[in-house]
Every structure is written in C-alpha cells, then in structure tokens.
N, C-alpha and C positions, 0 to 999 in steps of 0.2 A: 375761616370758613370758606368753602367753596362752592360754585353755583352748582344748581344742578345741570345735567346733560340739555336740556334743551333748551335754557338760556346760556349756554356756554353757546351755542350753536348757530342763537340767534344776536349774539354780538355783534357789534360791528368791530374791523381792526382797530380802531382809534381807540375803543374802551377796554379794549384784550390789552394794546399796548400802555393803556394809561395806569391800569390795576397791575399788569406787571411791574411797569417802572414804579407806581405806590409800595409794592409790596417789596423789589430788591432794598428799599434803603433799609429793610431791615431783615434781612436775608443772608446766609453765609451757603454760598454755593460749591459744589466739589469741580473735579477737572470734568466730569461727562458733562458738565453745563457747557464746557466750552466746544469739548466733542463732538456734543453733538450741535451744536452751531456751524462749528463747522461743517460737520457733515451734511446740513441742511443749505450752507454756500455752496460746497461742491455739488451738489443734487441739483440745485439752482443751474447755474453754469451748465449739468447736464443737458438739461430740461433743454435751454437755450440752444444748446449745440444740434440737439437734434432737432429742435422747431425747425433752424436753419437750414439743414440736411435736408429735411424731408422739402423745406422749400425748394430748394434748389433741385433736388431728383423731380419734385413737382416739375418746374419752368422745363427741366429737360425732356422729361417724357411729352409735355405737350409741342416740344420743338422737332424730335424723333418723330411725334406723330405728322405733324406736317410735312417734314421730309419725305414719310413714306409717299403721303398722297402727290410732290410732287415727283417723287420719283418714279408710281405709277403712272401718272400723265404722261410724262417723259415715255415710258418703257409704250404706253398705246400708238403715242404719234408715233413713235418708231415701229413699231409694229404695221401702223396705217402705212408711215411709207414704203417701208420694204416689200408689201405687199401691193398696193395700189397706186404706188407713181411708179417704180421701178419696172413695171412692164412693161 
C-alpha cells in the first residue's frame, strides 16, 4: 500500500528513507533503479557546480563594481588636475 499524495509530501527524510530501506528487503529492482540513482548523483554534482559558479561570478562582479568606482575617482582627480593645477 502506498500513501497518499499529501502525506508523501508531508514526510520527513528519515521516514521516506526508513519505509524505503523496510520495503527493499523485499524488493527485486530492475537496472533504472540504479540509472536513475545515478542520474539523480550526477544532477547532484550539477546542482553544486553551479551553486559554485554563480558564487564566484557573485564575488567577481561585486569586485569589477568597486574597480569601476575606483577607477572613476582616479579618472576625476585627473581630470581636476589637468584642469586646475596645471594652469
């Protein structure tokens, strides 16, 4: 027997994985069990890579942003001198 949709939903991990590992010892499963296991590590790993990525483009754009602001400062003082010491 299987629960219905909104106590499946409302499980917690430990009781999803407790009812699975009850129910494999008497279980004959084909290769897509393992398939898709897999598939669901490699997704994992994805998942991960890109968290990563997106961190890092994160820290970078906020470093490019500071750069700009000081390379505007930079670009006014020079502007200020060329114009108002240099006379």
């Amino acid at each position: 027997m299987s629960r219905n949709l909104k106590d499946l939903h409302n499980a917690s991990d430990e009781d999803l994985i407790r009812e699975h590992d009850d129910r494999a010892k008497h279980t004959s499963v084909g290769i897509s069990y393992y398939i898709d296991e897999l598939n669901r590590r490699s997704q994992e790993r994805v998942e991960s890579s890109m968290y990563e990525l997106a961190t890092k483009s994160h820290r970078l754009s906020i470093r490019v942003f500071w750069l700009s602001i000081v390379s505007t400062v930079v670009a006014i003082a020079a502007l200020f001198v060329a114009i108002f010491i240099k006379q």
